[in-house]
C-alpha positions in Angstrom: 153.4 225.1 -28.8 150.2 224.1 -30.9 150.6 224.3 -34.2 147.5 225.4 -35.0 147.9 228.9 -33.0 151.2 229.4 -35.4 151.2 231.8 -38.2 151.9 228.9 -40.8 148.5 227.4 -39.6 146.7 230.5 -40.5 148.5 231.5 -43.5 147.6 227.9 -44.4 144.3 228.0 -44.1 144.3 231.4 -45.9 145.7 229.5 -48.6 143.5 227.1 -48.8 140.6 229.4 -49.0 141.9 230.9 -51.4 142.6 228.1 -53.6 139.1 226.9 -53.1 137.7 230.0 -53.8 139.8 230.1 -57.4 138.8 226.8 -58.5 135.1 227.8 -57.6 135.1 231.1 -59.8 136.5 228.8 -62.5 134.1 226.6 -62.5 131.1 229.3 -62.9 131.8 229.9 -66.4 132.6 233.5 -68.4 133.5 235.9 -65.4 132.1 239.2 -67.2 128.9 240.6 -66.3 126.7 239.9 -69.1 122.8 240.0 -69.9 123.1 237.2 -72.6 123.8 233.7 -72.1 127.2 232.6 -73.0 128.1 229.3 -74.6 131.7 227.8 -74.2 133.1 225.8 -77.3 136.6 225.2 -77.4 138.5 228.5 -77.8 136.0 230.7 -77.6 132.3 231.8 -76.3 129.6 232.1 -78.0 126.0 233.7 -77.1 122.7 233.3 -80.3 120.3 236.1 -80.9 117.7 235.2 -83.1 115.7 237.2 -85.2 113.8 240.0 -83.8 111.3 241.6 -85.8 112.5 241.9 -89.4 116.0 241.3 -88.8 119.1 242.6 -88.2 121.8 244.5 -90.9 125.7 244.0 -89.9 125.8 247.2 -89.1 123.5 246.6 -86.0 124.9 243.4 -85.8 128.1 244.0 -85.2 126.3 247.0 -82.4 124.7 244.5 -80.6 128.1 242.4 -80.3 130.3 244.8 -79.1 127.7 245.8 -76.6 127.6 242.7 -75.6 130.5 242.1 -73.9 134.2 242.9 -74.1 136.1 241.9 -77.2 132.8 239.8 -78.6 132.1 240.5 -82.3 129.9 238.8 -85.5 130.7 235.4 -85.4 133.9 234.2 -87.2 134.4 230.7 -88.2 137.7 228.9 -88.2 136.7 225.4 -89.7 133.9 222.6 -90.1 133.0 221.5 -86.4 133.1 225.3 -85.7 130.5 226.0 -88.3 128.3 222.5 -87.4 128.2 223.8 -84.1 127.0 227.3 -84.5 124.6 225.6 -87.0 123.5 223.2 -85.0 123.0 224.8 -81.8 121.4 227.6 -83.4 118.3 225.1 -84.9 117.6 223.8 -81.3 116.6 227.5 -80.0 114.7 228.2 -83.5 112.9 225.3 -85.1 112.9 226.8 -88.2 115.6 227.7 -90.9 117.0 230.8 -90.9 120.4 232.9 -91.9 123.0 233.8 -89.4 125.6 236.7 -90.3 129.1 236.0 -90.5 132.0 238.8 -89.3 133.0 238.7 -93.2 134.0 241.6 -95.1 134.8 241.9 -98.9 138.6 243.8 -99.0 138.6 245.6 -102.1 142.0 246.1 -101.8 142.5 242.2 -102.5 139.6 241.4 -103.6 139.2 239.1 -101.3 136.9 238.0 -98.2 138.8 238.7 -94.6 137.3 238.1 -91.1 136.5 241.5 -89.2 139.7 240.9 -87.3 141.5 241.5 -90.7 142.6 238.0 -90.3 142.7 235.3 -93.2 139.8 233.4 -94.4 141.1 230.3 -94.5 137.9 227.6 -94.1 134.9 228.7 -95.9 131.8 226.5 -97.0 129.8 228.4 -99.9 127.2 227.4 -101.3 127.9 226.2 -105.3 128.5 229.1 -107.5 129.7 231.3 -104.9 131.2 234.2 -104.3 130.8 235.4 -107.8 133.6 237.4 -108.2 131.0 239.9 -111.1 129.4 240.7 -108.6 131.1 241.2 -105.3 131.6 244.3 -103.8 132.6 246.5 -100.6 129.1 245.9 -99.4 129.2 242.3 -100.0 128.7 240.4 -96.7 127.9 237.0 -95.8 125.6 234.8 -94.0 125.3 230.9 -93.4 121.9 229.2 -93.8 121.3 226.9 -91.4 119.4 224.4 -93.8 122.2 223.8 -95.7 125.2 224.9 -93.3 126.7 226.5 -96.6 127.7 230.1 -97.1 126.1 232.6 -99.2 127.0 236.5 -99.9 124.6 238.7 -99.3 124.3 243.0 -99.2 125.5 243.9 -96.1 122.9 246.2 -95.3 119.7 243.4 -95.8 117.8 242.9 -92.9 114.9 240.3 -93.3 115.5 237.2 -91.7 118.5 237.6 -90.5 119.6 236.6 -87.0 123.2 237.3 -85.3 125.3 235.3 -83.1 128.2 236.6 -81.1 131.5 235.3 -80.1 134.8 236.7 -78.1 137.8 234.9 -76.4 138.1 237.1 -73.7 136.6 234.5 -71.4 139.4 232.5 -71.8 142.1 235.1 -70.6 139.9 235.2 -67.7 140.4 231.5 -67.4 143.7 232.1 -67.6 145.1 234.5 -65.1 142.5 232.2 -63.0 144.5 229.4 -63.8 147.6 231.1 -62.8 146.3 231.9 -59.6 145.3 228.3 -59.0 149.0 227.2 -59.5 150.5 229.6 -57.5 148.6 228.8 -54.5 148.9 225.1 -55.0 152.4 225.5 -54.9 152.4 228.1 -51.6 149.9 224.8 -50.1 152.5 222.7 -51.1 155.4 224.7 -49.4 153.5 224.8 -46.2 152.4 221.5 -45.8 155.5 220.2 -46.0 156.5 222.8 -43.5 154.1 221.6 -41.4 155.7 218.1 -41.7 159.1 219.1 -41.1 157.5 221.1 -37.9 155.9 217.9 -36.8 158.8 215.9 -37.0 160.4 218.2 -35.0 158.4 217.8 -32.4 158.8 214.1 -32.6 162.4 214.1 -32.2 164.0 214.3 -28.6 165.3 217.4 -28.4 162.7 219.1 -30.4 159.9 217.5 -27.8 162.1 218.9 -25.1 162.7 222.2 -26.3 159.1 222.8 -26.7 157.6 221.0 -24.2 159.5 223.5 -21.6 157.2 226.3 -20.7 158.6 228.7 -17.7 154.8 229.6 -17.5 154.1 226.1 -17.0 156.5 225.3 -14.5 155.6 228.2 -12.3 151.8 227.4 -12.2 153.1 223.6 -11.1 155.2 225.4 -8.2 152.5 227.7 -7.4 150.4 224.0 -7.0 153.0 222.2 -5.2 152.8 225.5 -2.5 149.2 225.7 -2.2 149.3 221.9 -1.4 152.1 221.9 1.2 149.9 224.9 2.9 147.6 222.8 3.1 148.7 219.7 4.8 150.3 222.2 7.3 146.9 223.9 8.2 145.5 220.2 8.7 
């Protein structure tokens, strides 16, 4: 029998589409339809949107964001190479300084600042002086100039100047379940190529070669041969 007319060969090669085809879509970066430009830095994505007429207020901010894509929100920053790197990359699309908003709210509950997500602020880089506790308020926001890197609070309604930057983690459950799907076809490829070996040695061994080397098919097309030549040497 060739292997290659088998099921395991073409549930193999199936595989290994498949496999191929996973690592592929992993490699082409966030998966979600977007119209923006996403930027990968470790956890999360990232996509910059500079100032467009006047500004932007947090309010429309946090619009565009959501729009954006799924799960994506004002930029929240977690520590310092997360804040040189929105800083950073930001001055090489506008040569110019410039404030970006931060997803930063003013709880008034504990007067103090939390992220959007309600989480903690732990890492924060104000400028000296700041946040002045007289004068903060539930529509105190905050912004990071990119001169400086440092963190100012501004009215969360202020517009002028303003530019917004995005980010969202949702990319990386993407990534995720593709990485699961790249494992459990590795290990399906594994299983069949060693099924394959196991089949070849098979047919190695004696009895194996014998027991599929014996084709009833094959042995009546040699008599039919054998018949057709004895006719004919009689004819002759």
């Amino acid at each position: 029998m060739d292997f290659m007319r088998t099921p395991t060969f073409s549930l193999w090669v199936t595989v290994s589409c498949l496999f191929l085809s996973s690592i592929t879509a992993g490699q082409q970066g966030c998966p979600f339809d977007s119209k923006v430009t996403w930027i990968p830095f470790r956890s999360k994505w990232y996509t910059f949107i500079p100032t467009s007429g006047n500004g932007y207020n947090l309010e429309k901010a946090q619009e565009i964001c959501k729009n954006s894509a799924p799960g994506a929100d004002v930029v929240s920053v977690r520590d310092k190479e997360e804040n040189a790197f929105i800083v950073d990359h930001f001055k090489q699309l506008v040569q110019k300084p410039g404030e970006i908003w931060l997803g930063i709210l003013f709880d008034t509950d504990t007067d103090t600042f939390r992220w959007h997500d309600r989480s903690a602020v732990n890492y924060s880089n104000w400028v000296p002086g700041e946040p002045n506790e007289d004068t903060t308020s539930i529509d105190t926001c905050a912004v990071v100039e990119t001169q400086s890197r440092q963190w100012k609070t501004v009215y969360c309604d202020e517009e002028l100047g303003k530019s917004i930057i995005c980010d969202t983690t949702v990319c990386n459950k993407n990534i995720l379940s593709t990485a699961l799907v790249i494992t459990a076809s590795a290990i399906l490829l594994i299983i069949l190529l060693v099924s394959w070996y196991a089949y070849k040695r098979k047919c190695l061994s004696p009895n194996g070669l014998n027991a599929i080397q014996y084709d009833p098919t094959e042995r009546i097309t040699d008599d039919c041969i054998l018949v057709e030549n004895e006719e004919m040497e009689y004819e002759v």
